[in-house]
C-alpha positions in Angstrom: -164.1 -6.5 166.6 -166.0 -8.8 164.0 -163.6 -8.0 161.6 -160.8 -9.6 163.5 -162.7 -12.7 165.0 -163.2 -13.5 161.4 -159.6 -13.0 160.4 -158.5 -15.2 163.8 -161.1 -17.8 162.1 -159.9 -17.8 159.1 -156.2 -18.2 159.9 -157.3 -21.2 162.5 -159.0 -22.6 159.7 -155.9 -22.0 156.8 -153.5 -23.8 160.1 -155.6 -27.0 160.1 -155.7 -27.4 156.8 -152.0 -27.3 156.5 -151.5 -29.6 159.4 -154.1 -31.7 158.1 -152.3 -31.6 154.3 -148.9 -32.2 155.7 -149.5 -35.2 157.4 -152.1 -36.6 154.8 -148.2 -36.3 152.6 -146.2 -37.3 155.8 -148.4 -40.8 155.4 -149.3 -41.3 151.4 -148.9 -44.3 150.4 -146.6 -45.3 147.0 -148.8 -46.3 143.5 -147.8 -49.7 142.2 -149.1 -51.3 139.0 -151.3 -54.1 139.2 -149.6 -57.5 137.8 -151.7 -59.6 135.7 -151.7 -63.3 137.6 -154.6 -64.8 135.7 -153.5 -68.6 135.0 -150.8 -68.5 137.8 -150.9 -70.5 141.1 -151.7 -68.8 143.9 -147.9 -69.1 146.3 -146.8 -67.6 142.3 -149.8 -65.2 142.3 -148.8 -63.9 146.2 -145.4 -63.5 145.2 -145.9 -61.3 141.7 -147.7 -59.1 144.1 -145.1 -59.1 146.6 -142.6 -58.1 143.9 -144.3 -54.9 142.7 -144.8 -53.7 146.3 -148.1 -54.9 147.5 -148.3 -55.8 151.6 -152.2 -56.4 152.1 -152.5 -59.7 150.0 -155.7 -62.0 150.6 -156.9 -65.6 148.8 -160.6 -66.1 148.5 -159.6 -69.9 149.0 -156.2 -69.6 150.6 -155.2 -73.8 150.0 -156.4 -74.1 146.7 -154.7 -75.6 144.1 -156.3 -74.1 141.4 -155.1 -71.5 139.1 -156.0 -67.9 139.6 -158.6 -66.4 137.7 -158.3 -63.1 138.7 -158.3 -60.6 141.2 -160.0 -57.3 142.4 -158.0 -54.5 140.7 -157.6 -55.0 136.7 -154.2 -56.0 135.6 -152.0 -53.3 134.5 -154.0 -50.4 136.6 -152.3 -49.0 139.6 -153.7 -49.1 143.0 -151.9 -48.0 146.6 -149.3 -50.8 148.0 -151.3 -50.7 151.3 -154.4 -51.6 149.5 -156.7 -55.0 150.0 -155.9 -57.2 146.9 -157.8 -60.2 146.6 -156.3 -62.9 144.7 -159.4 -64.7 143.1 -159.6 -69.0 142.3 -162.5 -70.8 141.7 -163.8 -72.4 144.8 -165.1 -75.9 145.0 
């Protein structure tokens, strides 16, 4: 009876984890590369981001006119399109 409590376990177990996998692919997220906006203004910054894919877009100063200096992710690395990208300018 051991025997077969451990195999009931271990097929519960091998279940969840294929639940658990299918939905983690049911809701992955697409890759997008990361544009370089150094030198840009930031409605132009927003919208380079916008263009390859991004959706969770944030300015450190959001009605500056200054030019962007940078932002969180290194240009030309990829990140997830859900994830927070902070468009950097220096703040006064």
């Amino acid at each position: 009876m051991r025997t077969s409590f451990k195999k009931a376990v271990a097929v519960v177990a091998a279940v969840g984890a294929i639940s658990l996998g299918g939905s983690a692919v049911a809701n992955a997220t697409e890759r997008e590369t990361v544009p370089d906006v150094a030198g840009l203004t930031v409605p132009e910054a927003v919208q380079e981001f916008t263009d390859a894919g991004f959706t969770n877009i944030t300015v450190n100063v959001p009605d500056s006119t200054d030019r962007v200096i940078g932002t969180n992710f290194q240009a030309g690395t990829t990140a997830n399109d859900n994830a927070a990208i902070l468009i950097i300018v220096p703040s006064r």
